[in-house]
C-alpha positions, -999 to +999 in steps of 0.1 A: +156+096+122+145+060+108+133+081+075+165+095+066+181+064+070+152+053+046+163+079+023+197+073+023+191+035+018+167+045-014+189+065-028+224+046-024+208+013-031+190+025-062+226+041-075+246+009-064+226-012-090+220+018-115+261+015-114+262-026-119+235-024-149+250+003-169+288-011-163+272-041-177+256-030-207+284-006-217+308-031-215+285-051-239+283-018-263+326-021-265+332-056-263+320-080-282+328-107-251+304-124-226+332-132-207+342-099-200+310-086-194+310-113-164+343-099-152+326-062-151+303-079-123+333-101-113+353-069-100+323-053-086+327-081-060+361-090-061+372-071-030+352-090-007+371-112-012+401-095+009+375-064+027+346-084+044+360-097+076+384-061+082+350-046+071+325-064+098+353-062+122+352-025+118+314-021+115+311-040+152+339-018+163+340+020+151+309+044+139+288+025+119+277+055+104+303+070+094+320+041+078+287+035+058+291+072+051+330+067+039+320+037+013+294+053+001+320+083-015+342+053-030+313+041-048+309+076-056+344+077-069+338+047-090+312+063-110+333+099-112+359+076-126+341+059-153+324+095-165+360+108-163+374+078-184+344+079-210+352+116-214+389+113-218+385+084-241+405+060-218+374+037-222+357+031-256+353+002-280+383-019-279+398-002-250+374-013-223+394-026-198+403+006-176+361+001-168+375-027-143+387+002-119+352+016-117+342-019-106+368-021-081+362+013-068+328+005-063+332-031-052+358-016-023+325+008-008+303-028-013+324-040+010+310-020+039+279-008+023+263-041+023+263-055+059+266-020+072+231-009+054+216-041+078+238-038+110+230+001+116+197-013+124+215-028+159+221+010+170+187+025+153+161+001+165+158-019+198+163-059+191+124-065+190+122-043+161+150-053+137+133-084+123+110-063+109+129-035+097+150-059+080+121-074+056+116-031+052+155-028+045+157-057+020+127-047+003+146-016-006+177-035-019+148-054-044+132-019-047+167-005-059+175-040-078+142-039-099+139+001-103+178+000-118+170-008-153+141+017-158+159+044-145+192+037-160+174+025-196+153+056-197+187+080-188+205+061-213+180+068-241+188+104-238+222+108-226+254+091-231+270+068-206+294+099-194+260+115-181+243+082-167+274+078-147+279+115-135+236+110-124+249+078-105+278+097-088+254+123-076+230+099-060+259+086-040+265+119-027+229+128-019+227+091-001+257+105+022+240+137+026+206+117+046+231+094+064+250+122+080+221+141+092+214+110+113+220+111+146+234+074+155+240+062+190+263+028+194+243+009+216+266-013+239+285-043+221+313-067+237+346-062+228+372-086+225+408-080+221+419-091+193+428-064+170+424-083+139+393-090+118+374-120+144+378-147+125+377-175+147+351-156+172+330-157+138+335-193+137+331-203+167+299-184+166+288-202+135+296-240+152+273-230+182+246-212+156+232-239+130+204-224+120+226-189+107+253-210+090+224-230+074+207-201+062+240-183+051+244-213+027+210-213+012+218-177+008+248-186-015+226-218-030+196-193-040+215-166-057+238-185-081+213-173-107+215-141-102+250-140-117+230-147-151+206-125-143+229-097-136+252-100-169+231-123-197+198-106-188+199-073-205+221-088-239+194-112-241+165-086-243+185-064-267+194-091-292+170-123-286+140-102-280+151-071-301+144-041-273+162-009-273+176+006-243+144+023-225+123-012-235+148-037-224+156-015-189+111-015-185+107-050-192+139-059-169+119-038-141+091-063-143+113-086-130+121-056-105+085-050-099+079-087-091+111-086-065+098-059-044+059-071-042+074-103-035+096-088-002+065-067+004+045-098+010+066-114+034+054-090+058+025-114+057+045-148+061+066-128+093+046-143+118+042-175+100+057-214+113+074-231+085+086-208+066+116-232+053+091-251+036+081-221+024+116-213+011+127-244-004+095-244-022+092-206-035+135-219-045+127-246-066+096-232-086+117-196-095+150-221-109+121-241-131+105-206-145+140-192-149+145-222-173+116-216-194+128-176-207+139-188-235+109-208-243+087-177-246+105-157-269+081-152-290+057-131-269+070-104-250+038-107-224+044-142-214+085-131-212+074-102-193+044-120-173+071-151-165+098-123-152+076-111-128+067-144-112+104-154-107+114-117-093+082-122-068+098-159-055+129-147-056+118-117-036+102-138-011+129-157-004+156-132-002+137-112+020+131-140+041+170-150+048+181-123+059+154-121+082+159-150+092+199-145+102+194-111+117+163-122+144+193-154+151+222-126+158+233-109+188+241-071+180+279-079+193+292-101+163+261-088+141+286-067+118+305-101+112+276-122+106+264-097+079+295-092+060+299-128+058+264-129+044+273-099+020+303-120+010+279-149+000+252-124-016+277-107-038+307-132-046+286-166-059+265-144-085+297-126-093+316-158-095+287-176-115+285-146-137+317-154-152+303-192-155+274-188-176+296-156-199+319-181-209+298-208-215+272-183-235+299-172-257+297-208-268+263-223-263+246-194-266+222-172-237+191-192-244+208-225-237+228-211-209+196-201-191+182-234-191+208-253-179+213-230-154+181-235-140+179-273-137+217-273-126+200-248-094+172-273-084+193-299-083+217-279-061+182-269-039+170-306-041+201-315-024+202-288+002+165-295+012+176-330+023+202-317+047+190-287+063+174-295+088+175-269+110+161-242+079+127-270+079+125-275+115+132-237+133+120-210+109 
């Protein structure tokens, strides 16, 4: 049963981020904007924004299952629509804009694919076991984050985007195909009667739970660089470093690589007291590499050797989190709690992705990155200071 669900989590995380690369570099192929690139990512994420509370309130109420099931073909649809566009010439240089539905489309399944991916785990495993399964779980998200690239580069350098979209489309389907053939059991969860999407029970639920609302905003402190990850990244190894389309997707895997070895090792820091320090600190050194990128230009190795390093803190510590938040969350408002946290995951590096477009259409990426970086630690710094509940309990 749990290896299906494995399955399905390989296959739909791996096409979720396939989808966000390539939207991302083709919008960089017929627009000569930054900006707009950012707003690709943007619209990805956009419907969180009005989907995350309905969407926990309905993962703690209904079939998790099957609404992880139903997101899953709207994802699905976004990539049919983007093949179907590319072929009909609706989107192509100058006329990019109709790519914004795809990202919708997509971003509408995020919505529920996100926390549902982690709350299943309430009716799959007993509450001893989820903890665990979680670091497993979110070392498939860096898994499917790092692998993206390379598999998307290398399709790319054969086929057009059409194809590469069509592939993505079909891995959707295939991830639906494992998930169905798993049979779930809702274990018991308290209802309540409201009908609408629990926000004050969520609340509430935060005010008595410090140590969750702390980590959910060192969640949303940690990945503000991923937004310039995610859209500057693979412009600046095309055109700084001067890599075609299977080079630049390898030597963005590295980055990949060092994100899943990274989750992989926190198996070893599970049992482990004071792991806050040990988040704060992995925090702070990944923003200071992340500032150095452009500083090693000129070799490819160092570039490629300093990538890893940043993907394996950054792995560390996003495997860590969420951990952290689902060992602190009773399977009842669990759906909630995770949609909230998908909401931070998703929305800051979307909203920051905007951020560091606009300003690198006028400072350039290089000087973008570094500021970036120092602006983060001093965000961390901060943070560090005040949460005390992150340093004291975890």
């Amino acid at each position: 049963m749990i290896l299906f669900y494995y399955l399905s989590s390989i296959l739909g995380l791996l096409a979720g981020n396939m989808f966000n690369y390539t939207a991302i570099i083709l919008s960089q192929s017929i627009s000569n904007s930054d900006t707009f690139s950012g707003w690709v990512f943007f619209f990805v994420c956009f419907p969180l924004l009005f989907l995350s509370f309905t969407a926990g309130r309905l993962l703690d109420k209904y079939s998790r299952k099957w609404l992880l099931a139903a997101a899953q073909v709207s994802m699905a649809c976004g990539s049919g629509f983007a093949a179907l566009a590319l072929h009909l010439e609706w989107i192509s240089p100058g006329k990019p804009y109709l790519l914004l539905v795809s990202s919708v489309l997509s971003g509408i399944g995020l919505s529920f694919v996100m926390p549902g991916r982690f709350a299943i785990l309430g009716d799959l495993l007993e509450h001893s076991k989820i903890g665990k399964h979680s670091v497993w779980l979110n070392t498939l998200v860096l898994f499917g984050y790092g692998l993206a690239p390379l598999v998307a580069g290398y399709f790319k350098e054969f086929f057009s985007f059409k194809y590469v979209f069509m592939g993505i489309g079909s891995a959707y389907v295939l991830s639906v195909f494992f998930l169905v053939l798993i049979p779930v059991q809702m274990r018991e969860r308290s209802q309540t009667s409201s009908s609408g999407p629990g926000v004050s029970e969520l609340v509430s639920y935060l005010k008595n739970s410090p140590l969750v609302s702390q980590f959910l905003l060192l969640m949303g402190a940690v990945v503000l660089l991923v937004g310039p990850v995610q859209v500057l990244l693979p412009k600046y190894a095309k055109e700084v470093l001067g890599l075609g389309e299977g080079e630049r997707g390898a030597l963005l895997s590295a980055l990949g690589v060092g994100l899943v070895i990274g989750g992989g090792v926190t198996f070893l820091l599970h049992g482990l007291k004071k792991k806050g320090h040990i988040l704060f600190g992995s925090a702070l050194f990944s923003c200071f590499l992340f500032s150095l990128i452009p500083f090693l230009a000129e070799s490819l190795v160092l570039t490629g050797i300093l990538f890893f390093v940043f993907g394996f803190m950054t792995g560390v510590i996003i495997t860590l989190i969420p951990a952290g938040i689902q060992q602190n969350t009773e399977n009842h408002i669990r759906g909630r709690i995770l949609s909230l946290y998908s909401l931070v995951f998703l929305l800051v590096p979307a909203f920051s992705g905007i951020l560091s477009g606009f300003f690198s259409d006028r400072i350039g990426i290089p000087s973008t990155f570094v500021w970036s970086g120092f602006l983060e630690m001093g965000v961390l710094i901060y943070l560090s200071w005040r949460m005390d509940q992150v340093r004291s309990h975890y």
